[in-house]
Structure formats: C-alpha cells, structure tokens
C-alpha positions as CSV (number, residue, x, y, z in Angstrom):
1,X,-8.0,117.7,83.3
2,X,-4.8,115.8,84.3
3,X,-6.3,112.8,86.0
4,X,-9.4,112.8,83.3
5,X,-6.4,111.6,80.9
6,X,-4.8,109.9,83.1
7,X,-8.0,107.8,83.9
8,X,-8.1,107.8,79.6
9,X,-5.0,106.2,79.5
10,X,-5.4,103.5,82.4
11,X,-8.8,102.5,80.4
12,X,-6.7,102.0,76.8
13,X,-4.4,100.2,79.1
14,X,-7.0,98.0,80.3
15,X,-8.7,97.6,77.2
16,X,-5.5,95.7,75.4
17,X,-7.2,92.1,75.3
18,X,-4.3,90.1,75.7
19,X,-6.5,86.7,75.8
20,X,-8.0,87.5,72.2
21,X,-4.6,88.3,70.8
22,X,-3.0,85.1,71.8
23,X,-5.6,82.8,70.5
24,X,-5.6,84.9,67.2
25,X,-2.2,85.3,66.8
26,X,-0.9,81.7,67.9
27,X,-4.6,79.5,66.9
28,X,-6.1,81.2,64.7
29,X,-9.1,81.4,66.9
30,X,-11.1,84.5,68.9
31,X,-10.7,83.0,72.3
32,X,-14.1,84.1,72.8
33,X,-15.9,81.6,70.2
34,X,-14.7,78.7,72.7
35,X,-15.3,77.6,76.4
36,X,-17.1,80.0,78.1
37,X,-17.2,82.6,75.8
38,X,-14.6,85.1,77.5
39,X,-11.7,87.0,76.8
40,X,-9.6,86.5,80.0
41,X,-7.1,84.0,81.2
42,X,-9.7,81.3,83.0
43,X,-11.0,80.5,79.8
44,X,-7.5,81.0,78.4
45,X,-6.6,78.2,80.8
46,X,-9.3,76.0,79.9
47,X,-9.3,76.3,76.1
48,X,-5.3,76.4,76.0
49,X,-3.8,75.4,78.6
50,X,-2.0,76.0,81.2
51,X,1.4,77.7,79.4
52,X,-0.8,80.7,77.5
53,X,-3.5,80.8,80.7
54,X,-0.3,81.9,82.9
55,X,1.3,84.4,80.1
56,X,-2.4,85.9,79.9
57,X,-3.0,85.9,83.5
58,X,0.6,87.9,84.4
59,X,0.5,90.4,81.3
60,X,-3.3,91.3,82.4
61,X,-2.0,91.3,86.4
62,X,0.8,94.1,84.8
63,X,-1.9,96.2,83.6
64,X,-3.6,96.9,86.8
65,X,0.2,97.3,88.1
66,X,1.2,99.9,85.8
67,X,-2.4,101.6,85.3
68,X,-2.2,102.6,89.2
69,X,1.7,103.9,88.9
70,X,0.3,106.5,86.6
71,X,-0.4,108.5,89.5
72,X,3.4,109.2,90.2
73,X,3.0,111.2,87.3
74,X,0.6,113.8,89.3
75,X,3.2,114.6,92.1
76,X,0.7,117.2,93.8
77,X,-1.1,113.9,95.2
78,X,2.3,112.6,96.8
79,X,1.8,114.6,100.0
80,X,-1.8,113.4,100.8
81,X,-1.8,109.4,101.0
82,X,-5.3,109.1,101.1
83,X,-5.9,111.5,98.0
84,X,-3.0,109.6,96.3
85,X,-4.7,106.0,97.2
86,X,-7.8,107.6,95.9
87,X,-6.4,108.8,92.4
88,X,-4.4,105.2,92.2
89,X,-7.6,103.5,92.9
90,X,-9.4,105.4,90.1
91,X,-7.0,104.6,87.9
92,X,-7.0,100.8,88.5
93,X,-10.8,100.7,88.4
94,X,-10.3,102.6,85.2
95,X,-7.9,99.9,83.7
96,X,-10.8,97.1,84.6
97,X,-13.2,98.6,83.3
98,X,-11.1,98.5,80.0
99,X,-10.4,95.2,80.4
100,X,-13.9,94.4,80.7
101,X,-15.2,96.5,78.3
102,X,-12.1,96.9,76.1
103,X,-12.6,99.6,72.8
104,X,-10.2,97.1,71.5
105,X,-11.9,94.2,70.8
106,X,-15.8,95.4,70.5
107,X,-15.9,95.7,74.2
108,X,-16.1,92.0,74.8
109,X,-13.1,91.4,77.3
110,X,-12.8,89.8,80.8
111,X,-14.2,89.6,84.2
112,X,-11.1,91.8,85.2
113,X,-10.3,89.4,88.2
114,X,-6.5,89.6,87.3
115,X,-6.0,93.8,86.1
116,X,-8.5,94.0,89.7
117,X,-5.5,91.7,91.5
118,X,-2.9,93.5,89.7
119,X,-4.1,96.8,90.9
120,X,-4.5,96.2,94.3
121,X,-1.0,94.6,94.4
122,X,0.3,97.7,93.3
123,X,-1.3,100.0,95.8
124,X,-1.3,97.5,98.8
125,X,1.2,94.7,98.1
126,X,0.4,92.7,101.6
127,X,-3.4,92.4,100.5
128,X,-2.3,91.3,97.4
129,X,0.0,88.6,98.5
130,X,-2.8,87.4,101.2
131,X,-5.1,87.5,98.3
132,X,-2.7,84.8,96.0
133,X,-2.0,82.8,98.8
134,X,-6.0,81.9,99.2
135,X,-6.2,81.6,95.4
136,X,-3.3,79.3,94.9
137,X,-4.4,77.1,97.9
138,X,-7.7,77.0,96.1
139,X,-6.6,76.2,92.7
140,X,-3.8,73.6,94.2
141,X,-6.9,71.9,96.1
142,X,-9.5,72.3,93.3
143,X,-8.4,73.2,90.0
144,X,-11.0,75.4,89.8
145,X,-9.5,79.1,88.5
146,X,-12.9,80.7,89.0
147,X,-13.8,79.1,92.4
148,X,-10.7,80.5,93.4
149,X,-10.9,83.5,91.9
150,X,-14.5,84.0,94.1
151,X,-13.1,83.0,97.0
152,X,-9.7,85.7,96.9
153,X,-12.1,88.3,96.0
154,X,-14.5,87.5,99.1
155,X,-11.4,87.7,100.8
156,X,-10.5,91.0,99.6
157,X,-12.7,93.3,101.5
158,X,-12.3,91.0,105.1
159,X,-9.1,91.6,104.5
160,X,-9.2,95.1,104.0
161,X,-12.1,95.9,106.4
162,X,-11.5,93.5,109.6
163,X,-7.8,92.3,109.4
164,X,-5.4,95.2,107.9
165,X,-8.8,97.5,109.1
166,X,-7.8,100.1,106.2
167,X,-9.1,103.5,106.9
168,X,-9.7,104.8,103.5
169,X,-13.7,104.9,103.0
170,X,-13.4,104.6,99.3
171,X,-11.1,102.0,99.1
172,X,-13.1,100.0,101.9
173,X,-16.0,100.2,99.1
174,X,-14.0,99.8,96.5
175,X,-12.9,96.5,98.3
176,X,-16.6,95.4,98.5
177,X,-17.7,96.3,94.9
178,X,-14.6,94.3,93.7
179,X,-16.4,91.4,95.3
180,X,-19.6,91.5,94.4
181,X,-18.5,92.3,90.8
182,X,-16.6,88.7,90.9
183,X,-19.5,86.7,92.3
184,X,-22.0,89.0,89.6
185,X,-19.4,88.3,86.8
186,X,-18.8,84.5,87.8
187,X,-22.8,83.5,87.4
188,X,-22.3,81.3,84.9
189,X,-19.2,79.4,86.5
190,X,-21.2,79.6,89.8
191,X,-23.7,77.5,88.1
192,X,-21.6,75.1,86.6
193,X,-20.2,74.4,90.1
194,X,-23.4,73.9,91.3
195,X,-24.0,71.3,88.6
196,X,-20.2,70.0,88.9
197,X,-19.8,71.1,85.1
198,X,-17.3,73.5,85.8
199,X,-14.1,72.7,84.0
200,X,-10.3,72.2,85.8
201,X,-7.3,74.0,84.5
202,X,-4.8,71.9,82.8
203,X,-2.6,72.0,85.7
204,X,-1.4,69.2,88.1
205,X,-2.6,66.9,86.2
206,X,0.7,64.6,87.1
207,X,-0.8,65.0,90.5
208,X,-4.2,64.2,89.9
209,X,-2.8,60.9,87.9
210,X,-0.2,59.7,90.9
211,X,-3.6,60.1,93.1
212,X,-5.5,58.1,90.8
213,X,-2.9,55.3,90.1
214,X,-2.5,55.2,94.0
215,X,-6.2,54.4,94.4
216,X,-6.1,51.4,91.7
217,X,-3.4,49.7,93.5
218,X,-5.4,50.2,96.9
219,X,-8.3,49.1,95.1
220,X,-6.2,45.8,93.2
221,X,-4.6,45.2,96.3
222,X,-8.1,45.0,98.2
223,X,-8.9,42.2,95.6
C-alpha cells in the first residue's frame, strides 16, 4: 500500500506541467497551441527561447530527481540495492508518465525526455552525466534539442548494458524502453529532420553569426 502512494505521488509530481504554466502565466498562451504542439521544454525552446526553455528543462529534470528520492521514505528497501533501484525506478517511471500524461493539464504534457534524464541522474549519477555530455555535444554542434535528445537516449541503454554493464534486469529494460519511447515520441521531429524542417534552439546564435560573417569575408576576399 506504501509504494502504491508513493507511485501516486511521483505521478502528481510528474504531472505539474511546468511548460504550460510558463507560457500561461508569462504569454498568455498554452504552449501547446504553438510549434509543435507540446508541453515540454524543446518546444518551450523553440517558441520562447532559450531563457524559459532552460528554467523548463531544469524544473522538469527536478522532478524525475525528487520523484525517485521518495523511496528513502520506505527504509525496509535500504538493505536490498536491487529492490531499492527497483522501487526508485518505479517511481521515476511513475513521475514520466505524469509528465506525459499529466491529470493537470488534460493529460497533454511532454515526451518526458528531461523528468526520464532527471530520474536516472538521481539513481545513477555517472549515466546521467555521460548522458548530458552526448546531448550538449549534440546541441553545441546542431542546435537541434530533439536530435540530441534521441541520440542521449540511444546512448542510455549502451551505456547501461555494454559500458557500466549494470546488472539489474529491470533497469537494463527500463534503459531500453526509455529509448524506444524517445525515438516513438520524437516521430514527428524525426520527420522534420529528414525534411531539414526541424527548427534550432535560440541558442548560439552569436556563434552561428561570427561563422557566417567569417564566410562573407572569405567569400569578399575571394572576389
């Protein structure tokens, strides 16, 4: 009964749609009536910018952080670290699905890429961190949040499965299911890669314009 509300309480967690209550509280707008249509911080990113796509990104990572540290509050799971990695993983899957489905916001929310990242930095910190560092390199090379965010979650279960080889059979699946849920959930940006309509995240911009001035003077200096 204890972990059934538990599990309760890491899906209300979840389901606070922080995207949606930006956009309404600082535009005026349901976040999910512009760019693609979703309530998480990609789109955040792309309809707002960079500034609220961070804010949304970090307070929906904290979810998945603190939905999986409700298991300290079951201490009969301490002694046994796969049962306790079982019960936090539960809890963080839990806290996705909220954020995906949230009973806040008519169950139109996310893809859950970041409460998924948040969670599994709270239960295995390492993966986590290996996880950012392909995602940032990504997004520093593309600008693309969601190819990046497909190409961290693909790295996920390697990780998991080949490099840290983690023992835990449910957490191995789990670490598979996150990444075809990405790649299922990311259809539509998959697409518009393929068609190069995917849009870039207002960030490094100042990059991207240094690169481009360099090129004119190359080309001017050709002539």
């Amino acid at each position: 009964m204890n972990e059934l509300l538990l599990i309760l309480l890491a899906y209300l967690l979840g389901s606070i749609t922080t995207a949606v209550w930006v956009s309404k509280r600082f535009y005026n707008i349901d976040i999910r009536e512009y760019g693609s249509g979703n309530a998480g911080a990609t789109n955040v990113f792309r309809v707002l910018g960079s500034r609220w796509g961070t804010f949304v990104m970090l307070i929906d990572m904290l979810k998945g952080v603190l939905a999986v540290q409700l298991a300290w509050l079951l201490p009969e799971y301490i002694d046994s670290e796969i049962q306790f990695q079982n019960l936090q993983t539960s809890l963080g899957m839990a806290a996705a699905l909220g954020h995906i489905f949230p009973i806040w916001a008519e169950f139109r929310g996310g893809k859950g890429v970041a409460t998924v990242f948040g969670m599994v930095l709270g239960i295995s910190p390492i993966t986590a961190v290996s996880c950012a560092g392909i995602f940032l390199l990504v997004l520093y090379l593309t600008r693309f949040v969601s190819l990046s965010s497909i190409l961290a979650s693909i790295a996920f279960p390697i990780f998991i499965l080949v490099v840290f080889n983690v023992e835990n059979p449910l957490y191995r699946v789990f670490a598979i299911a996150v990444a075809l849920m990405v790649i299922l959930t990311h259809q539509k940006n998959i697409e518009r890669l393929l068609r190069g309509k995917e849009t870039k995240a207002s960030i490094l911009k100042g990059r991207d314009r240094r690169k481009q001035i360099r090129l004119e003077r190359k080309r001017q200096r050709g002539f």
